[in-house]
C-alpha positions as CSV (number, residue, x, y, z in Angstrom):
1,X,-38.5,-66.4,64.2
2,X,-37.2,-62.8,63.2
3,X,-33.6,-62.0,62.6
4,X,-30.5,-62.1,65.3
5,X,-28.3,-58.6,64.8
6,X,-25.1,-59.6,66.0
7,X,-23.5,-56.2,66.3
8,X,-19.6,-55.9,66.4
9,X,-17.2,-52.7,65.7
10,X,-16.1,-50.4,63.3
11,X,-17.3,-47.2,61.5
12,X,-20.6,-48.3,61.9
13,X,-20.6,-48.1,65.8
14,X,-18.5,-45.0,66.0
15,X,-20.4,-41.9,67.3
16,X,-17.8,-39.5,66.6
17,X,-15.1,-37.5,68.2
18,X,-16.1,-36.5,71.8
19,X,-19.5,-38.2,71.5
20,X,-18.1,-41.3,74.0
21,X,-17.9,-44.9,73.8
22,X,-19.2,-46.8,71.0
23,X,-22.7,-47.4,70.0
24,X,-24.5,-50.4,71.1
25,X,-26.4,-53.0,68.4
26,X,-30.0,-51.8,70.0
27,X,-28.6,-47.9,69.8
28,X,-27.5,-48.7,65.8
29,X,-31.0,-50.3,65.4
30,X,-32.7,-47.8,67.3
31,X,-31.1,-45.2,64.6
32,X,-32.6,-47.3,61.7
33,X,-35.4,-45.1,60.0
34,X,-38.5,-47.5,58.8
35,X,-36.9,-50.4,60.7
36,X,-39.8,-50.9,63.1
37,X,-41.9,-50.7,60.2
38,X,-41.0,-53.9,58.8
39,X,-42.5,-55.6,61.3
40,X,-39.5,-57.8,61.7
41,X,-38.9,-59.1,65.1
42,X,-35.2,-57.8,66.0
43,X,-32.9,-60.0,68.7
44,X,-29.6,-57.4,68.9
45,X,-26.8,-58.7,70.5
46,X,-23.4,-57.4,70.9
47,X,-20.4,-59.2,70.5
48,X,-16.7,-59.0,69.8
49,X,-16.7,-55.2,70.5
50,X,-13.6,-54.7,68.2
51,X,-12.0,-53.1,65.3
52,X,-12.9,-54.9,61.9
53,X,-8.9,-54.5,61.5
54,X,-8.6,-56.2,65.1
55,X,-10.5,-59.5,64.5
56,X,-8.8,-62.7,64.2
57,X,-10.7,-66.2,62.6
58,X,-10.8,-67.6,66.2
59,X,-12.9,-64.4,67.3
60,X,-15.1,-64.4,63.9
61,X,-15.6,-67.9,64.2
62,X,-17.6,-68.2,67.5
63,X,-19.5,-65.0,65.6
64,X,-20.4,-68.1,63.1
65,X,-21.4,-70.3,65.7
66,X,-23.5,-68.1,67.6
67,X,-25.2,-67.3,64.7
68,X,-25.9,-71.0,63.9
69,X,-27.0,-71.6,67.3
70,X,-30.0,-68.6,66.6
71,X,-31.2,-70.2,63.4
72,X,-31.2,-73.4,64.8
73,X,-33.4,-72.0,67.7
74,X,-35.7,-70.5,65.0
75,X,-33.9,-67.6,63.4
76,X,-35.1,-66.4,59.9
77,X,-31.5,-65.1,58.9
78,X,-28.9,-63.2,60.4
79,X,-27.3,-60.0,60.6
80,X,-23.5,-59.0,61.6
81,X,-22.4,-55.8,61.5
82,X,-18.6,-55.0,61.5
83,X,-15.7,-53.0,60.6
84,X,-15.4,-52.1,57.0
85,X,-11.6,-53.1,57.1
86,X,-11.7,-57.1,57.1
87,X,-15.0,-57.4,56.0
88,X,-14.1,-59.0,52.6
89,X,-12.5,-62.1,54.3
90,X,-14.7,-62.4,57.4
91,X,-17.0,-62.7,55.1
92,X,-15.5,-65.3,52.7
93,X,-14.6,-67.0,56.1
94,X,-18.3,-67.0,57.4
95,X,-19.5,-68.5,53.6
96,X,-17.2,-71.6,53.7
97,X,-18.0,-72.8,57.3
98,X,-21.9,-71.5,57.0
99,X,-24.1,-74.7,56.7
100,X,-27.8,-73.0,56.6
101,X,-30.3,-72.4,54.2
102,X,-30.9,-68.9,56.6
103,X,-29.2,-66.1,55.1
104,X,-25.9,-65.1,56.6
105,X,-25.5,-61.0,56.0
106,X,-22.5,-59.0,56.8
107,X,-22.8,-55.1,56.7
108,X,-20.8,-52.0,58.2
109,X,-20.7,-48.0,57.2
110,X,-17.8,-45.8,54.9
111,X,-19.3,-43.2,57.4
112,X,-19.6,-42.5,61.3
113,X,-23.1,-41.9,62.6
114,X,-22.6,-38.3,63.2
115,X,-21.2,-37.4,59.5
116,X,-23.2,-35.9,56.9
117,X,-24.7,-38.8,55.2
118,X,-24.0,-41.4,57.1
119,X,-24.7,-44.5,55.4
120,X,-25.1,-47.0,58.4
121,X,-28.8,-46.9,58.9
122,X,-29.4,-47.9,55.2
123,X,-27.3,-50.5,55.4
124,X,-29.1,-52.1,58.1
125,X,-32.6,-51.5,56.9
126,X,-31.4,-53.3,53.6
127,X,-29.4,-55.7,55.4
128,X,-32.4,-57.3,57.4
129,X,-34.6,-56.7,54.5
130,X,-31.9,-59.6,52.6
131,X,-31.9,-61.5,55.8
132,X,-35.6,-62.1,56.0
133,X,-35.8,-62.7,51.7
134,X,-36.5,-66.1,50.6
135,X,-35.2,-65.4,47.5
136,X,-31.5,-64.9,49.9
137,X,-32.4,-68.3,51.2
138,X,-29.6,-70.5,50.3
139,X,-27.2,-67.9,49.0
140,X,-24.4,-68.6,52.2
141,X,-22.7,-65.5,53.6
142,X,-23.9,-61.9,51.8
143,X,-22.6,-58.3,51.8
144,X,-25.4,-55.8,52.0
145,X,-24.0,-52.2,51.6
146,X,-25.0,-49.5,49.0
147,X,-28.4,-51.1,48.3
148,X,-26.1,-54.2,46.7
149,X,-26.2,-57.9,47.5
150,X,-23.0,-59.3,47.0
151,X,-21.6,-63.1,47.2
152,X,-18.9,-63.1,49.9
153,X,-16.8,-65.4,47.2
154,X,-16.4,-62.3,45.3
155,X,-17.1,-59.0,47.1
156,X,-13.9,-56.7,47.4
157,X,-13.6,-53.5,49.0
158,X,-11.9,-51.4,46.2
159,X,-11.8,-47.7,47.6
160,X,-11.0,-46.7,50.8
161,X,-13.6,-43.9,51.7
162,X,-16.4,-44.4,48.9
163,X,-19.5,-45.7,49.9
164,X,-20.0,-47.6,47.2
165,X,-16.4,-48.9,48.1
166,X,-17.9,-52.7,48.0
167,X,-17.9,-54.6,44.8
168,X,-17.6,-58.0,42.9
169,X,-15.4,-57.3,39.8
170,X,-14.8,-61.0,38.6
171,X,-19.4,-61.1,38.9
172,X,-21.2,-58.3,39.7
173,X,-23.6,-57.6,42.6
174,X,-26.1,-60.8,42.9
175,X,-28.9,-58.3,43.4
176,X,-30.1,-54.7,44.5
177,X,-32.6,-53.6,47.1
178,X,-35.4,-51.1,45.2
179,X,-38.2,-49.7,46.3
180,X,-38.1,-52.1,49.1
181,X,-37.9,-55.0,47.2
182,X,-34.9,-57.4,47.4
183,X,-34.0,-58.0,43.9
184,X,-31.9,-61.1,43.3
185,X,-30.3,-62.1,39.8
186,X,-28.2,-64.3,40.5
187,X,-27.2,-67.6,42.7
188,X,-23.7,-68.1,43.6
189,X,-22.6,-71.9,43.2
190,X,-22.7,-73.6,46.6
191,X,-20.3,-76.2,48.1
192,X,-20.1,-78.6,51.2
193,X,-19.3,-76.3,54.4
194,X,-15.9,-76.6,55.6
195,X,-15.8,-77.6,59.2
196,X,-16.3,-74.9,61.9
197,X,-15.4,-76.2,65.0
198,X,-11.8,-75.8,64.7
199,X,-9.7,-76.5,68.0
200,X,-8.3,-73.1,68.1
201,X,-4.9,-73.3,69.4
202,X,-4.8,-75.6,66.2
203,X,-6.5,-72.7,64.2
204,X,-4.1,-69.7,66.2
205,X,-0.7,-72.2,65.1
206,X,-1.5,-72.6,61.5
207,X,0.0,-69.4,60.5
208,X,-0.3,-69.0,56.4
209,X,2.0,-65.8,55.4
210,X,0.7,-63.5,52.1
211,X,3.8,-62.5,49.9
212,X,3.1,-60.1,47.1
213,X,5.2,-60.3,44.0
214,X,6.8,-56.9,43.3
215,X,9.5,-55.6,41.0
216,X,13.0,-57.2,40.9
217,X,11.6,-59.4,43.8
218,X,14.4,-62.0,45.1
219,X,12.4,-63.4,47.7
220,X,14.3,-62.3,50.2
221,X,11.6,-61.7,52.7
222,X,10.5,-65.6,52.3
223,X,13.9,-66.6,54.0
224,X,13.3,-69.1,56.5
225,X,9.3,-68.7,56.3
226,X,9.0,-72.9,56.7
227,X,10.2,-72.5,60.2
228,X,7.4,-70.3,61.0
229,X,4.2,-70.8,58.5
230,X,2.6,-74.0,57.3
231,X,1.3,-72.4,54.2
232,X,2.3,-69.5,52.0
233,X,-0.2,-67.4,49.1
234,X,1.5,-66.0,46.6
235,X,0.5,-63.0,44.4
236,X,1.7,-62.5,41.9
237,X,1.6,-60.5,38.3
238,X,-0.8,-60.6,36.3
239,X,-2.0,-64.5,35.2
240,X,0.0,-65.6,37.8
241,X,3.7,-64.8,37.1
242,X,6.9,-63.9,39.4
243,X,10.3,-63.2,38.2
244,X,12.8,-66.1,37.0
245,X,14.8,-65.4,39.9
246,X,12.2,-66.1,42.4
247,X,10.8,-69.4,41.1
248,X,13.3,-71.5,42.6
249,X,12.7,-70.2,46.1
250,X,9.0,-70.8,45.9
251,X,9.6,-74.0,44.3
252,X,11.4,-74.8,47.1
253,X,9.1,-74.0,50.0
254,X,6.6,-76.0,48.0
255,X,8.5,-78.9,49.0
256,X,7.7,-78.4,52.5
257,X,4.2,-76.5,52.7
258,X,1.3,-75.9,50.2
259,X,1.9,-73.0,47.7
260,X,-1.0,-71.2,46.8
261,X,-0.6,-68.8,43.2
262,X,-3.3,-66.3,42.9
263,X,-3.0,-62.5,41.3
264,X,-2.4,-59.2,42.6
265,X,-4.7,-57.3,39.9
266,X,-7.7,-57.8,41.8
267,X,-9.7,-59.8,39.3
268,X,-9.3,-61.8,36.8
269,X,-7.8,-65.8,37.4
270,X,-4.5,-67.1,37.4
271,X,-3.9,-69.2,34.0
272,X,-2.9,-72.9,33.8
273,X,-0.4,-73.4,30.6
274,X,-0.7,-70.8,28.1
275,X,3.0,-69.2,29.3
276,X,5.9,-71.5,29.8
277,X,9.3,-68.8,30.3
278,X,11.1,-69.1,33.7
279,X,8.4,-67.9,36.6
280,X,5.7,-68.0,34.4
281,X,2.6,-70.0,35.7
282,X,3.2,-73.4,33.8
283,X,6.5,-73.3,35.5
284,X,5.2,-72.1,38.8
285,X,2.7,-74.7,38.7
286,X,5.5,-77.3,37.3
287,X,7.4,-76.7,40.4
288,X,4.6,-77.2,43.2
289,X,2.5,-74.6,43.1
290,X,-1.1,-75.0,43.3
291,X,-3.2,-72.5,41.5
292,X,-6.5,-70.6,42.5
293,X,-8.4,-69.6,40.0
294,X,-10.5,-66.9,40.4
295,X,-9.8,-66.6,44.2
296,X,-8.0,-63.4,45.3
297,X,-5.1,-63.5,47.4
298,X,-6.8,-62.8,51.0
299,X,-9.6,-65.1,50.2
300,X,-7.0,-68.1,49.1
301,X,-5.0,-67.0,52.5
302,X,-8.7,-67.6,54.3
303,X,-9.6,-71.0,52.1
304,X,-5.5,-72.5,53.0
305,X,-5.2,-71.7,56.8
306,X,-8.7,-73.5,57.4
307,X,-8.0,-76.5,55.2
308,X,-4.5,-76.1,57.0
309,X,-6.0,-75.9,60.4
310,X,-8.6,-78.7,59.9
311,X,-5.4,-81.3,58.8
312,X,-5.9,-81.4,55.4
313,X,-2.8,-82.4,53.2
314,X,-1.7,-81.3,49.6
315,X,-3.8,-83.1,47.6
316,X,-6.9,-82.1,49.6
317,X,-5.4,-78.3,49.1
318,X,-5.2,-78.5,45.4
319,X,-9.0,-80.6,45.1
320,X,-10.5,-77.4,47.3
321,X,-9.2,-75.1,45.4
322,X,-10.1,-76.8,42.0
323,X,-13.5,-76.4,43.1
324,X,-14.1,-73.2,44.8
325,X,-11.4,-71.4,43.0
C-alpha cells in the first residue's frame, strides 16, 4: 500500500550552482513540508538519473514498467518526477501504454530548490495527494504542477520559465488541489492500452521525423526522409494546411510511410473537408495523409512511432488516430 516516488532528473533535483550533485528522490521528499503528515507511506526510488531533455521512450518505458510492477505488488498510485522539458510527451507516452486503475502522476519544478520560491515541494505534496485520490482512480497518466490536475492527452507546457507554464488549452485542467482537497471535474475518455513491452531495438529503429510547415516551405529538408524514418508528422498551418508546392512531396512519402497532419497553433484540431485549394487539408488528406484531430504534433509523433514500433500498418494508424485524436 502507499505510493512508489520514482524520482528522475531535471529542475526539480537540481540544488543549484556549487551546491554538488543532484538531489536524491528521499532528499526531494525529505524537502516536502506537510508530507509526513499525510500519513502516506512513501517507497522513493531513483531511477533514470537524467535530463527530462535526455530521455528517450526506451528509457521512460521501463519507468512504466517499474511502476506497474509496484501497483501490482500493492501500490496505491504512483509518482514520477522529471525534467520539465519532455514532460508533455513522456507523459502522453506513459497514458497510452498505462493499463491501471492506480493513478499514474508526472511532476517536476520551473524552479531549482535553492531559488526563491521554489515550487518543487508543492508539487510533490499535491502530486501524492492525486496519487492516493480515488476520485484520480482511473484517470491514466496525470500532471500535477501549480495545484492543477491535468490529462496527459492534453497538458502542454506553454512558457518556458512560468510556473504555471503547464496547461490544457484544447480542455482545461481536470481538477485543482484546495485546501487539501483533490478537486476533480472532469474524466478524460479512456482507451485500450497500447502494448508496453516493446522489443527495443524494434522501438530504437522506428525513427518517426517532426516537420514543421513554415513559410514558402518546399520541403526540401524531407529529401530522402523514406530512407531513414518509417513515419513522418506533419505540422502544419492552421486547420491543417501546407503550401501548394509542398503537397506533392508529402503525398509522395505517403506512398511509402504513414503521414500524420496535425497543427502548429497549439490547439485547436486539424479539419477534414471544409477547404479544398492545393495543400489544403481535403487535399492533404486526398493524397494520403491521415489526420489527427485534436492531437498536437509531439503527441501524434509519440501515438505513430509506438503503433510504428508495435507493427501496426496504415489502416491501424488511421483507426488509432480516429479514436484518440
Amino acid at each position: 500500500m502507499g505510493v512508489v516516488l520514482l524520482a528522475l532528473g531535471g529542475t526539480i533535483s537540481v540544488p543549484g550552482r556549487g551546491r554538488g550533485a543532484r538531489l536524491s528522490g528521499a532528499e526531494i521528499a525529505a524537502a516536502v513540508p506537510g508530507l509526513t503528515e499525510l500519513g502516506v507511506p512513501l517507497d522513493v526510488r531513483d531511477v533514470q538519473a537524467v535530463p527530462g531533455g535526455s530521455l528517450t521512450f526506451a528509457q521512460f518505458l521501463d519507468v512504466v514498467a517499474i511502476a506497474s510492477r509496484a501497483v501490482a505488488e500493492g501500490a496505491d498510485g504512483v509518482v514520477v518526477t522529471q525534467g520539465t522539458d519532455s514532460l508533455e510527451e513522456t507523459a502522453f507516452l506513459a497514458d497510452l501504454v498505462w493499463p491501471h486503475e492506480a493513478p499514474f502522476v508526472l511532476t517536476g519544478a520551473m524552479r531549482q530548490p535553492a531559488m526563491a520560491g521554489a515550487d518543487g515541494p508543492a508539487n510533490v505534496l499535491a502530486a501524492v495527494r492525486v496519487a492516493t485520490a480515488p476520485e484520480a482512480r482511473g484517470a491514466g497518466a496525470l500532471v500535477v504542477l501549480n495545484d492543477e490536475v491535468h490529462a496527459a492527452r492534453w497538458v502542454r507546457k506553454t512558457h518556458s520559465t512560468s510556473t504555471a507554464t503547464f496547461a490544457s488549452p484544447n480542455a482545461g485542467p481536470l481538477g485543482h488541489i484546495v485546501e487539501e482537497r483533490v478537486r476533480m471535474l472532469l474524466t478524460p475518455p479512456r482507451h485500450e492500452p497500447l502494448p508496453a513491452g516493446l522489443d527495443r531495438e524494434r522501438l530504437a529503429d522506428t525513427r518517426v521525423a517532426l516537420h514543421v510547415v513554415t513559410l514558402d516551405d518546399d520541403g526540401t529538408q524531407l529529401q530522402g526522409l523514406e530512407a531513414t524514418h518509417r513515419g513522418l508528422v506533419v505540422a502544419g498551418f492552421g486547420v491543417g494546411h501546407v503550401p501548394g508546392a509542398l503537397a506533392p512531396r508529402l503525398g509522395a512519402l505517403a506512398e511509402h510511410m504513414p503521414v500524420v497532419l496535425t497543427s502548429r497553433t497549439g490547439s485547436g484540431p486539424v479539419l477534414r473537408h471544409t477547404y479544398s485549394a492545393p495543400g489544403s487539408e481535403t487535399d492533404l488528406r486526398r493524397r494520403g495523409l491521415i489526420d489527427s484531430g485534436f492531437l498536437d504534433p509531439y503527441k501524434a509523433r509519440v501515438l505513430l512511432r509506438l503503433l510504428l514500433a508495435a507493427g501496426a500498418g496504415r489502416d491501424d494508424i488511421a483507426e488509432a488516430f480516429a479514436l484518440r485524436g
